[in-house]
VOPAGU-2260 file (C-alpha; in pm, 1 decimal, decimal comma):
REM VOPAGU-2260
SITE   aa  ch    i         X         Y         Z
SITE  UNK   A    0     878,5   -2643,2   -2772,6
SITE  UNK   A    1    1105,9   -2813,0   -2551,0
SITE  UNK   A    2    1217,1   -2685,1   -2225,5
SITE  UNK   A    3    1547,5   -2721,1   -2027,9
SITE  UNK   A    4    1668,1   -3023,2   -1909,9
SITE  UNK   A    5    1491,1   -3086,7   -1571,5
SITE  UNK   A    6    1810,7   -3072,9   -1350,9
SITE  UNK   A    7    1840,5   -2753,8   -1547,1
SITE  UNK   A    8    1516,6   -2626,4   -1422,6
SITE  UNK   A    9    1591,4   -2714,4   -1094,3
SITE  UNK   A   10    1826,9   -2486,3   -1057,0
SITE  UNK   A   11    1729,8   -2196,9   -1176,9
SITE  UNK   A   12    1445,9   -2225,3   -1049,9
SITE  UNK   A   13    1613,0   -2235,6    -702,9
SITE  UNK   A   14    1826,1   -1933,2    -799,4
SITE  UNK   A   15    1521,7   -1708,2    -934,1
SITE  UNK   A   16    1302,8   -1807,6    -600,4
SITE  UNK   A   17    1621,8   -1713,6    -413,0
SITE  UNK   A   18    1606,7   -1367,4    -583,3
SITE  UNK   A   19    1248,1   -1314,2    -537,6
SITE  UNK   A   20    1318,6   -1354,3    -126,9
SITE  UNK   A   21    1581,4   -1181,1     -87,4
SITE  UNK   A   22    1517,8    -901,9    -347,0
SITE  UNK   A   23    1728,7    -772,3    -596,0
SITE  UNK   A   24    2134,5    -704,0    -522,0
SITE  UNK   A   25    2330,2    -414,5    -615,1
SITE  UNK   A   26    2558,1    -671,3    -761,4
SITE  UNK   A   27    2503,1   -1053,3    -872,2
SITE  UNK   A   28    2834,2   -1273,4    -779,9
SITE  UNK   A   29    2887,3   -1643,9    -821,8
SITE  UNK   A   30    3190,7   -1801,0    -610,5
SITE  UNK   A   31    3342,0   -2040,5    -866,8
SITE  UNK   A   32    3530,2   -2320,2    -773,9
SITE  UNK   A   33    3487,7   -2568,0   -1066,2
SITE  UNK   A   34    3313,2   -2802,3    -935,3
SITE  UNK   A   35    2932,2   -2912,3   -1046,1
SITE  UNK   A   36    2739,9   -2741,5    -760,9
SITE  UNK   A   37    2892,8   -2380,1    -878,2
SITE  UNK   A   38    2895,2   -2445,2   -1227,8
SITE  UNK   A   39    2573,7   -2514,4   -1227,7
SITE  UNK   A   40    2472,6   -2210,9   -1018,6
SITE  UNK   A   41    2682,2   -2029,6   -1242,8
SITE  UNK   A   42    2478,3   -2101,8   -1537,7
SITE  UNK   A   43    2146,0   -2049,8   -1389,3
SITE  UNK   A   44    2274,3   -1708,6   -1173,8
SITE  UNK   A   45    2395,8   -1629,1   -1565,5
SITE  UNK   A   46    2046,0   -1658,2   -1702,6
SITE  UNK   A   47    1789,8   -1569,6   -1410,5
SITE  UNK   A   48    2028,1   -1245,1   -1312,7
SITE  UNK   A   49    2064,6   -1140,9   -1705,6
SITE  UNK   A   50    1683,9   -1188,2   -1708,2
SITE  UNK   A   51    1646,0    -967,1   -1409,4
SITE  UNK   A   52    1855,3    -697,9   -1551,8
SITE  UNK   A   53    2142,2    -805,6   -1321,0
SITE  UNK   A   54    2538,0    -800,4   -1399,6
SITE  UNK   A   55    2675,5   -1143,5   -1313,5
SITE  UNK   A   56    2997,5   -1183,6   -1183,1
SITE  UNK   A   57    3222,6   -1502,9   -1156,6
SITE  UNK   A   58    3494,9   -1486,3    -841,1
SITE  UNK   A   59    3665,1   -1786,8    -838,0
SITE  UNK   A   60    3967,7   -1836,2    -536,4
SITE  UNK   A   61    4292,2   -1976,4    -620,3
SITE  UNK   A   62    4429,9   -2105,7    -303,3
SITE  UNK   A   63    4736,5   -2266,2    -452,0
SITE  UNK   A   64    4736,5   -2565,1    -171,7
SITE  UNK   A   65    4801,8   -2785,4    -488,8
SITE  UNK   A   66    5023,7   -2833,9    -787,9
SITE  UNK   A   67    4838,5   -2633,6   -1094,3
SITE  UNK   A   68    4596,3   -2517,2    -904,4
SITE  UNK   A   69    4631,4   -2168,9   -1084,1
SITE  UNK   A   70    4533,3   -2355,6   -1428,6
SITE  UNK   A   71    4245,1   -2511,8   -1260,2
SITE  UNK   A   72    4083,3   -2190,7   -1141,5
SITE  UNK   A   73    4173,6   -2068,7   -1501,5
SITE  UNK   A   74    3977,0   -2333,3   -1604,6
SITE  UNK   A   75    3732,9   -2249,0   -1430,1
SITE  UNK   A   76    3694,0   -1898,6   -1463,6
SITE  UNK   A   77    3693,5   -2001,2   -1866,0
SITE  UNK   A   78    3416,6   -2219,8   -1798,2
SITE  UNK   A   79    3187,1   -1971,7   -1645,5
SITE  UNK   A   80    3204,3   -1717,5   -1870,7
SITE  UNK   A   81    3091,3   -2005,7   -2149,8
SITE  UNK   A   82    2803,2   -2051,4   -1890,0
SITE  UNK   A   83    2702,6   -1711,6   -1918,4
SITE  UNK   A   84    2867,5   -1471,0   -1693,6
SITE  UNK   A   85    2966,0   -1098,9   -1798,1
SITE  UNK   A   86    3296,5   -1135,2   -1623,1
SITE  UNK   A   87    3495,6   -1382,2   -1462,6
SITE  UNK   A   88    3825,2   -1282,8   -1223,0
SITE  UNK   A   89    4062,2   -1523,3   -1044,2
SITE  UNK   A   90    4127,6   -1427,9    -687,4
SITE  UNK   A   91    4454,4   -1567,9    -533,5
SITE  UNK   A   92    4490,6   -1597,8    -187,5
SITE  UNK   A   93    4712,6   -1706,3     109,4
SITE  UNK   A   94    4660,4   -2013,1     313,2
SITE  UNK   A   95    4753,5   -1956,6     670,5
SITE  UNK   A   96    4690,9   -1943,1    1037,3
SITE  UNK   A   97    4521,2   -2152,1    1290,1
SITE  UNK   A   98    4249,4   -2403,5    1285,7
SITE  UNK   A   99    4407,3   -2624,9    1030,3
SITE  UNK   A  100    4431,5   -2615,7     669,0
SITE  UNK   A  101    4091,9   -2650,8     560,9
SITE  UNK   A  102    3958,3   -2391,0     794,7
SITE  UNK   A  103    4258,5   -2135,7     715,7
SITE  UNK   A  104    4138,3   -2178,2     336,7
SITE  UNK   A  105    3806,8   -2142,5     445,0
SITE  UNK   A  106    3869,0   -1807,0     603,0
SITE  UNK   A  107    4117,6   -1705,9     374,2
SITE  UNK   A  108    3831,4   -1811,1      67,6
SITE  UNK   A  109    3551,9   -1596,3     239,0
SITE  UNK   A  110    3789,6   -1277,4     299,1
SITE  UNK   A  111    3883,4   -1264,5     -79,0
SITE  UNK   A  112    3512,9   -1291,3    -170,8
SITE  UNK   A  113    3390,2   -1011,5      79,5
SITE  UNK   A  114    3684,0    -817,8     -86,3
SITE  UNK   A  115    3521,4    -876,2    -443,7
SITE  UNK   A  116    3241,8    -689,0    -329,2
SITE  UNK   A  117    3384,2    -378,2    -313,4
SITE  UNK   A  118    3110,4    -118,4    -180,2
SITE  UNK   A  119    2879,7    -409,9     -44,5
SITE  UNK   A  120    2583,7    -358,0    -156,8
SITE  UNK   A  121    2599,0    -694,4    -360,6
SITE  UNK   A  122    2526,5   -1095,1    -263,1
SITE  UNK   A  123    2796,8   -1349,3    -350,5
SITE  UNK   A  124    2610,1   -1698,7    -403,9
SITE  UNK   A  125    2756,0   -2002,7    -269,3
SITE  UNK   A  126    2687,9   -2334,9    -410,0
SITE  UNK   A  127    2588,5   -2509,7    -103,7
SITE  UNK   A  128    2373,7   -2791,6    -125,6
SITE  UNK   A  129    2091,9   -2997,2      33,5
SITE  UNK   A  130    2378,6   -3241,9     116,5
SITE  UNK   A  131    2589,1   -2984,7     257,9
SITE  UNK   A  132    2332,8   -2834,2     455,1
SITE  UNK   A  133    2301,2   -3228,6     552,9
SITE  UNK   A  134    2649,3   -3280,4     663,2
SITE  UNK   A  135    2665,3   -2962,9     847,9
SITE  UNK   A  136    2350,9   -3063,8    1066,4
SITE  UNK   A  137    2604,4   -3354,8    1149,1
SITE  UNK   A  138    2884,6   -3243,9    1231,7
SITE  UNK   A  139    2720,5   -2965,1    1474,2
SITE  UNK   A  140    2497,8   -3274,1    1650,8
SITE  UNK   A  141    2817,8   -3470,5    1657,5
SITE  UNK   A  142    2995,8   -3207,6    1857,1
SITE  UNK   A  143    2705,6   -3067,9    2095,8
SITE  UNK   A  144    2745,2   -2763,4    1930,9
SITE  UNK   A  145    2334,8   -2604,5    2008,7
SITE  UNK   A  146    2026,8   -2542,1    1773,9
SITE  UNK   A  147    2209,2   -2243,2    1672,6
SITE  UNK   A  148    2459,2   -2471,5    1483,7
SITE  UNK   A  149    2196,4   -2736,9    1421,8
SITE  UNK   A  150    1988,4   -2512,9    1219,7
SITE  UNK   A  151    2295,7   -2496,5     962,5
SITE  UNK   A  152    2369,3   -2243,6     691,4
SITE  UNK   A  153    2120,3   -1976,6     552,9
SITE  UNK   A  154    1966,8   -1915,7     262,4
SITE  UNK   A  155    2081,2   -1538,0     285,1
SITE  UNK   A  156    2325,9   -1413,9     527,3
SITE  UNK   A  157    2445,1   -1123,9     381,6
SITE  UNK   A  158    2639,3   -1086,5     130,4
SITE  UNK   A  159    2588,3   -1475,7     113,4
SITE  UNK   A  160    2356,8   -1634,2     -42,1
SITE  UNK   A  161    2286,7   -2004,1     -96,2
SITE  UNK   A  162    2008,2   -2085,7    -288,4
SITE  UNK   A  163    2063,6   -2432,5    -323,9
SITE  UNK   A  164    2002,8   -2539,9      -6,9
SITE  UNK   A  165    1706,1   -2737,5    -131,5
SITE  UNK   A  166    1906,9   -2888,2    -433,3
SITE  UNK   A  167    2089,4   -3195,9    -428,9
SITE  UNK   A  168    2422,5   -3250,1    -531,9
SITE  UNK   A  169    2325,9   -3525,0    -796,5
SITE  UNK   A  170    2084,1   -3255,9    -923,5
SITE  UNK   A  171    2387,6   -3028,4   -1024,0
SITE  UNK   A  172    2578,0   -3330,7   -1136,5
SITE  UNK   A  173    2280,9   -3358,0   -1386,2
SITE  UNK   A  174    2265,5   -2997,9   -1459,2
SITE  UNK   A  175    2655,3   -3024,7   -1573,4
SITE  UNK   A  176    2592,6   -3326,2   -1743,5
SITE  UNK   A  177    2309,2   -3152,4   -1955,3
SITE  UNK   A  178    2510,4   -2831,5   -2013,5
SITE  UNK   A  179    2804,3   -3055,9   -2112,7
SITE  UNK   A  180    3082,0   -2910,2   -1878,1
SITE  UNK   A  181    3287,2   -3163,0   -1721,8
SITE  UNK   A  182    3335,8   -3007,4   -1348,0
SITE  UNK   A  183    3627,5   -3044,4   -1193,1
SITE  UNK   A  184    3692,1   -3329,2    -919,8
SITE  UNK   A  185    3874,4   -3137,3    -591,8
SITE  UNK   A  186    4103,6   -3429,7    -440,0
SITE  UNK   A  187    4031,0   -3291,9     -68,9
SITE  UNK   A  188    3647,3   -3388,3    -194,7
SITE  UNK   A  189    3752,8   -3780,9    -171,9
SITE  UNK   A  190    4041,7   -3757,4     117,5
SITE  UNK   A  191    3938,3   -3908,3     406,7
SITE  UNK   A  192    4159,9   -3710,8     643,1
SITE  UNK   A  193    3847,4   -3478,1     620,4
SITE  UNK   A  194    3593,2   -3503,0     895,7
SITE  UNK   A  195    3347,7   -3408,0     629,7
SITE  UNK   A  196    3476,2   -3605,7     350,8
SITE  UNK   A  197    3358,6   -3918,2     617,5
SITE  UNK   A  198    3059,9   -3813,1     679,5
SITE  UNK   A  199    3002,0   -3772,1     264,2
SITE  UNK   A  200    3113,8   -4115,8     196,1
SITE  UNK   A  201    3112,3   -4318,1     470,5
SITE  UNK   A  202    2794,9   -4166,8     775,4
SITE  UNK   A  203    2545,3   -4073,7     556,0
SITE  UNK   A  204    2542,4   -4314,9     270,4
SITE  UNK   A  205    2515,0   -4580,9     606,7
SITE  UNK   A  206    2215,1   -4370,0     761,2
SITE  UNK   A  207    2027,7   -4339,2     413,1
SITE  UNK   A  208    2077,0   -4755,7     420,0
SITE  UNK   A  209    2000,9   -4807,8     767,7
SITE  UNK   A  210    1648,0   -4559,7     795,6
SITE  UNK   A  211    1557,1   -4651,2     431,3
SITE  UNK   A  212    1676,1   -4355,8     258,5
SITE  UNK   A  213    1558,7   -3958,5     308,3
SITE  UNK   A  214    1823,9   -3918,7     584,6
SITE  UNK   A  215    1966,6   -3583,4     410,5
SITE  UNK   A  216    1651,9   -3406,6     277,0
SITE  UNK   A  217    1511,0   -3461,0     664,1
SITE  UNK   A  218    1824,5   -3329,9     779,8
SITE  UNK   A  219    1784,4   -3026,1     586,1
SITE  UNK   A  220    1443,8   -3001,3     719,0
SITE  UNK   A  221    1508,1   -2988,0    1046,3
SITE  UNK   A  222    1776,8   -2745,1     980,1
SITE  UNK   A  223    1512,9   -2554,1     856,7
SITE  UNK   A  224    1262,9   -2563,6    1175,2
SITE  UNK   A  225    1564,7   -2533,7    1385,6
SITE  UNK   A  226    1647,2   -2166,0    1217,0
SITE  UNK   A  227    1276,9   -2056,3    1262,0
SITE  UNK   A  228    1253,4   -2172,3    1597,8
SITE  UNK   A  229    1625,8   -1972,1    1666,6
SITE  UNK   A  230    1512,5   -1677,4    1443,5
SITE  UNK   A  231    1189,7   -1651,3    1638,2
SITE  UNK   A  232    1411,1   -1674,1    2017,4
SITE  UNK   A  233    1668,3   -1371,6    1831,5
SITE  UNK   A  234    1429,0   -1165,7    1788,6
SITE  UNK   A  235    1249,8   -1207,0    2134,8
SITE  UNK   A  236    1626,2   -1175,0    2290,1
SITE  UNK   A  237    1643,2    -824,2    2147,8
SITE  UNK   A  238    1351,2    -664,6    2303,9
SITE  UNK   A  239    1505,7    -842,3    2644,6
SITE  UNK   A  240    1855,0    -689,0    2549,3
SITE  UNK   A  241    1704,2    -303,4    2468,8
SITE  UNK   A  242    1546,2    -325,6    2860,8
SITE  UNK   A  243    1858,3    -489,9    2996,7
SITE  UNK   A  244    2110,4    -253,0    2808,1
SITE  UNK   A  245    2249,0      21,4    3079,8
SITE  UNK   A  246    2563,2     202,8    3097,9
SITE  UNK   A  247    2757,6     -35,2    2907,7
SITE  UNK   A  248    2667,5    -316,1    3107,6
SITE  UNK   A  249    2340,1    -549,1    3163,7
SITE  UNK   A  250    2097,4    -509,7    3424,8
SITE  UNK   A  251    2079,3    -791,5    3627,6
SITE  UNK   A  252    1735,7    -761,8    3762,5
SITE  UNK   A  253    1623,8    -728,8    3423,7
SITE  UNK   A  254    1777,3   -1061,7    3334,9
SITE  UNK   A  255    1654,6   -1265,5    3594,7
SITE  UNK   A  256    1295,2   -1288,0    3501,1
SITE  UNK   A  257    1366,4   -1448,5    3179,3
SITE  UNK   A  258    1403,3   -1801,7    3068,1
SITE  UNK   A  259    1750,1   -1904,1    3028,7
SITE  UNK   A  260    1736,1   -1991,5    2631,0
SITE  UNK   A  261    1642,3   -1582,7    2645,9
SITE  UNK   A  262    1910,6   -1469,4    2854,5
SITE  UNK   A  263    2187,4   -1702,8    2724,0
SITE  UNK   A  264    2090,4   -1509,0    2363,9
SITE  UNK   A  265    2133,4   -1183,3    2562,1
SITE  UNK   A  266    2418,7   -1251,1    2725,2
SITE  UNK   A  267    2557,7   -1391,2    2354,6
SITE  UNK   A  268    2479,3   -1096,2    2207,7
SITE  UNK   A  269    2625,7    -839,4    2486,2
SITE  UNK   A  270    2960,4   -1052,4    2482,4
SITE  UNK   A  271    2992,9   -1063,7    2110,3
SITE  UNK   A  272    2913,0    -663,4    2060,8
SITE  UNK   A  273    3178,4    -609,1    2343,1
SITE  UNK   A  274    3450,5    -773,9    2137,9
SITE  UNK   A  275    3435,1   -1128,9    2250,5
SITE  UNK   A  276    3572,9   -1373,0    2050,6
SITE  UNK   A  277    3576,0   -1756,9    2069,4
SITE  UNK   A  278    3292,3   -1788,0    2283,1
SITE  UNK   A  279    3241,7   -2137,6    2381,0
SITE  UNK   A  280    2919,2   -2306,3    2595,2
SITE  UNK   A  281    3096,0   -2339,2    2844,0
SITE  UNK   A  282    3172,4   -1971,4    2879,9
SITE  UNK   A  283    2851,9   -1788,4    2788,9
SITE  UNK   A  284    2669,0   -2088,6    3083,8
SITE  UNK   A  285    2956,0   -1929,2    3368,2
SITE  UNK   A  286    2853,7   -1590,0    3269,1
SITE  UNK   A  287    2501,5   -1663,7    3280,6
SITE  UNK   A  288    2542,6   -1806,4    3625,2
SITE  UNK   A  289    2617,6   -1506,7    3746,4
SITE  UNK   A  290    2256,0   -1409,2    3704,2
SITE  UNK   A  291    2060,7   -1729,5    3701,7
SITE  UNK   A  292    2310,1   -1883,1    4015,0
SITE  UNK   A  293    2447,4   -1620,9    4151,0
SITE  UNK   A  294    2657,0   -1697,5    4486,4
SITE  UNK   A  295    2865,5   -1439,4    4491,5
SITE  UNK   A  296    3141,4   -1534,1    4304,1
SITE  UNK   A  297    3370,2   -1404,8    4102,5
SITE  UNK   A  298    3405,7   -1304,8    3764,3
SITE  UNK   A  299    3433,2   -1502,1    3399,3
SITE  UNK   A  300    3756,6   -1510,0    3218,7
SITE  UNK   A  301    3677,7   -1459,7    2850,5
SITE  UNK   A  302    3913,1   -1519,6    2533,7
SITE  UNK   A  303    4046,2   -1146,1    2443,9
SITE  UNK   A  304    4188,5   -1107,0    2834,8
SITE  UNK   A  305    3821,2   -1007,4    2936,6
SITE  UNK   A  306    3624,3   -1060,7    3262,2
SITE  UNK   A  307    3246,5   -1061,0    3297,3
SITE  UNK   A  308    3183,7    -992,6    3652,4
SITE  UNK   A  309    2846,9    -877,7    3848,2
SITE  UNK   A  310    2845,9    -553,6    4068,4
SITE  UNK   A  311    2600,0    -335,7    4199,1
SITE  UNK   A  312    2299,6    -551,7    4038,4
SITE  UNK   A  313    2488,8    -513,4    3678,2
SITE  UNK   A  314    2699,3    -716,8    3450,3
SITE  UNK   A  315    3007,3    -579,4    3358,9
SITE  UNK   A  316    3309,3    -662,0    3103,0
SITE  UNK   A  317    3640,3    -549,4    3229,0
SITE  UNK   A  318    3993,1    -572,1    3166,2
SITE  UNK   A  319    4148,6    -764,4    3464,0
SITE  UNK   A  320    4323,0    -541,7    3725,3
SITE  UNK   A  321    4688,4    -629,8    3709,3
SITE  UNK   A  322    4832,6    -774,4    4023,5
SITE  UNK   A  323    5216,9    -594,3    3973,3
């Protein structure tokens, strides 16, 4: 008897390892967008989740940035339930705020989804490829961002979940192509006003040329190693931050002894539990130099009208005095 198509396989496969991992959710949900990398997850979510006794759930976001884009996430939401899904809902949102349009959507996308959830005690799977994970590592080496943006996306980061991180995008092409659905194209996908969108068409394909192919699947890889090695430094930070921890504040004397990848992930951590938001290099290296270079001088503006200032062998986060 014949089995599935391979590209099929491939993806299922991918979703049922996935599941195996990360264990088995409250509640299965598929972020729909119409395109081949979540119709194909769709499908295989719809028969690996069924299999496990799992309710599978179709969310697809309607951001209305263009003309008949209610029909198309109609569409979609059709489509998936042909795939296999118990239930399919359309979730309309609104596009606004700062960063752009893309990264307004993007927020405005992963709110609605989070909001699907309900109690949260489900995952929401993301199609995210190999390629994506690819492009990611890309942009975050293009723009200095750290190995904590260089080891790109996780597999699970609850209630996310991207189990095609080791799938290629032709793979789900394949998939669609063997399920017969025709995916939907997203213009943005081919616009290049889009950083990304650039490095999909025109980086890559010249990097794959130029190092004789296997640019993406190494990128993933080190994406990979990079998250290990990062995972490994997190969880050595946390023993570092339980000793430092004191009366709201760090102990300085604490900090000192440790290497400064350590106490940059301490410091991280302290600022981000304490409300900061926005934290840039830049910032969390002057706060850290008030332990590692300390001169006596005076404290760290932060985004959220903070200040990170050292006194009495601690490290404190204050509102600044006002000066009326």
């Amino acid at each position: 008897m014949n089995g599935p198509d391979p590209a099929i396989a491939a993806v299922r496969t991918a979703v049922r390892d996935f599941l195996a991992v990360s264990g088995k959710p409250g509640e299965l949900c598929v972020a729909v967008s119409g395109g081949a990398d979540s119709l194909a997850l769709a499908e295989a979510a719809a028969f690996t989740g069924t299999r496990a006794g799992l309710t599978v759930r179709a969310l697809v976001v309607d951001h209305g940035l263009q003309d008949g884009s209610a029909e198309t996430a109609a569409r979609a939401a059709d489509t998936a339930r042909e795939l296999g899904v118990h239930s399919a809902e359309v979730l309309k949102v609104r596009v606004e705020g700062a960063g752009g349009p893309e990264a307004a959507a993007r927020r405005a996308r992963y709110r609605a989804l989070r909001s699907a959830l309900g109690d949260g005690h489900g995952v929401v799977l993301l199609g995210h490829t190999l390629d994506d994970q690819a492009e990611t590592v890309l942009l975050g080496l293009g723009r200095g961002s750290g190995p904590r943006s260089l080891a790109g996306m996780r597999p699970h980061d609850p209630p996310w979940g991207r189990p095609l991180l080791g799938v290629t995008r032709a793979t789900t092409r394949k998939a669609c192509r063997a399920l017969g659905v025709d995916p939907w194209q997203d213009p943005h996908n081919e616009d290049p006003r889009f950083t990304r969108v650039r490095l999909r068409t025109e980086v890559l394909p010249l990097l794959e040329d130029v190092l004789a192919g296997g640019v993406a699947a190494s990128l993933a890889r080190t994406a990979a190693q990079l998250r290990e090695d990062t995972e490994a430094l997190d969880t050595l930070a946390d023993a570092v931050h339980l000793r430092a921890f004191i009366e709201e504040g760090l102990d300085v004397a604490v900090l000192a002894t440790e290497p400064p990848a350590l106490r940059r992930r301490v410091l991280r951590r302290w600022l981000l539990d304490s409300g900061v938001r926005e934290l840039t290099d830049a910032h969390l290296r002057s706060v850290d130099a008030l332990v590692g270079n300390w001169r006596g001088q005076g404290g760290v503006w932060l985004p959220g009208d903070l200040v990170a200032a050292r006194a009495h062998g601690r490290l404190l986060l204050e509102a600044p005095q006002s000066t009326t």
